[in-house]
Each structure stands twice: as C-alpha cells, then as structure tokens.
N, C-alpha and C positions, 0 to 999 in steps of 0.2 A: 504494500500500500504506500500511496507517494501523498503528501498533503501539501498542496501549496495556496498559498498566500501574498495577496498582491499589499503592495501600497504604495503612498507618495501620489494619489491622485489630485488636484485638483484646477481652481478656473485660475486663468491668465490673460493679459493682454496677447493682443498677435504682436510677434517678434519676440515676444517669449521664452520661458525655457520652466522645463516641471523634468523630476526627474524619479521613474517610477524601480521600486525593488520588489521580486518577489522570492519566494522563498521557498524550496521545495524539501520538503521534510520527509527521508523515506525508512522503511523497515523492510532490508533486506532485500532493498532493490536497486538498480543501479541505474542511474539517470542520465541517458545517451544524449537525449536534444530539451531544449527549452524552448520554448515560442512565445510571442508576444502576440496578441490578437484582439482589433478591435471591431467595437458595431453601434454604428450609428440610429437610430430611430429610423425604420424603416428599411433598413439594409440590410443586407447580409453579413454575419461577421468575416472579415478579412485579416487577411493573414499581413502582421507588420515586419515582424525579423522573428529568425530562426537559429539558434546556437547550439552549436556543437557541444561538448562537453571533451576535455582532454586535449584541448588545445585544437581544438575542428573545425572553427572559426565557424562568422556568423555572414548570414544572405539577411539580405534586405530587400520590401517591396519599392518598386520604382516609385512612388509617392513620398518616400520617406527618406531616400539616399540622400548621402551628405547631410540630413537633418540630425536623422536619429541614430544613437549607435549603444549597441548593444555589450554587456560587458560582465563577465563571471568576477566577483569581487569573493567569494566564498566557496570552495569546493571540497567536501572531505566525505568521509564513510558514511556522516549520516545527515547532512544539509548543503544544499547548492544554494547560492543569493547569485539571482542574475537582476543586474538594473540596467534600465533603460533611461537613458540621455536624452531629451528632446530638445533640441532648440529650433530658431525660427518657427515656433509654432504659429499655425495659417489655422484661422477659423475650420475650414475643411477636416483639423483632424480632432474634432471636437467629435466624444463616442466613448463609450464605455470599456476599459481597454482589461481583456483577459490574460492571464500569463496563464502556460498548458506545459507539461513534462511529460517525457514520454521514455519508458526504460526500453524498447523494442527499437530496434535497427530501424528509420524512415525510410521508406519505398526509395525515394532520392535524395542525393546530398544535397540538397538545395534548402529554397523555400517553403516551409511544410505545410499544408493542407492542415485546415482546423479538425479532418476526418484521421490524422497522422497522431493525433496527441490524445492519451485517454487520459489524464487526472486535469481538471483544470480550479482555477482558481474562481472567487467569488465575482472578482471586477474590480477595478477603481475608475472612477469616473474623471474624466479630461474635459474641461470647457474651455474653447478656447474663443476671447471676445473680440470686436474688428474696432 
C-alpha cells in the first residue's frame, strides 16, 4: 500500500510562483514513477510531469515546459517527497492538481497516463488570478 499526500496548494497573481510537495508513504512497496496531474472544472484531468524514481529523470507536458519542474527532494525505504516548482503561473493553469505513485514499471518512459498510476493523492487546489 503506497499513501500519498499533496500540498503547498494555493491562489496567486499571474507571473507567479506556488510550489507544491507530495508525499508518498509506502509499506513494502517500491515506488518506480511519480506524477503530477491536474483538472480543471469541466475537463479532463491531464497529465503535468512524470518522474522517474533513481535518478530517471522527469517528462513534462508541453503546456508547462520551462515553467514547471519537477524534483525528488526525499527518497528512502519508506517515503519519496517529490515537489513541484511552478513559476510564470498563467490563469490557464488554474485546476485542482493531483500527485499519483505508481510501484509497476509505466507502459512508456515518458509522460504517464493518469490510467499508468494507481494510489493517488486527495488534491490541492491552484488558482491562478489575471
């Protein structure tokens, strides 16, 4: 069982900067990828960046490069801490943003599918003002 935990949500002007951590708390599992994933009111949730775990480096979706970056600040036997950076925040990435962990190998090295990650976190919420 993997338990994670977002936070560092909340509202800002645009050109901004919030900076979100979560927290993957496991028992006897080992935690391959991390994701970061948001959803807007009316949308589908979307996939923001995706990180490797052991030095596997992280994908980012085209909306967000060069803004946001993604970063393992804690990694041991029994807690990962991955945060996310946001700056130049744009009203557009205004959306409830989920972090998701996943101990099973991702179909591809890349960007992962919000269908690639089974534990996921509660949310924190992003508003971003114009």
């Amino acid at each position: 069982q993997v338990q994670v935990v977002e936070s560092g949500g909340g509202s800002v002007q645009a050109g901004g900067s919030l900076r979100l951590s979560c927290s993957a708390s496991r028992f006897g599992y080992i935690v391959n990828a991390m994701g970061w994933f948001r959803q807007a009111p009316g949308k589908e949730r979307e996939a923001v960046a995706t990180t490797y775990m052991r030095g596997g480096g992280s994908f980012y979706a085209d909306s967000v490069k060069g803004r946001f970056t993604a970063s393992v600040s804690q990694e041991n036997a029994k807690n990962t801490t991955l945060n996310l950076q946001m700056n130049s925040l744009e009203p557009e990435d205004t959306a409830m943003y989920y972090c998701a962990a996943e101990s099973r190998t991702l179909p591809i090295h890349g960007l992962g599918a919000p269908i690639d990650f089974t534990y996921w976190g509660q949310g924190t919420q992003v508003t971003v003002s114009s």
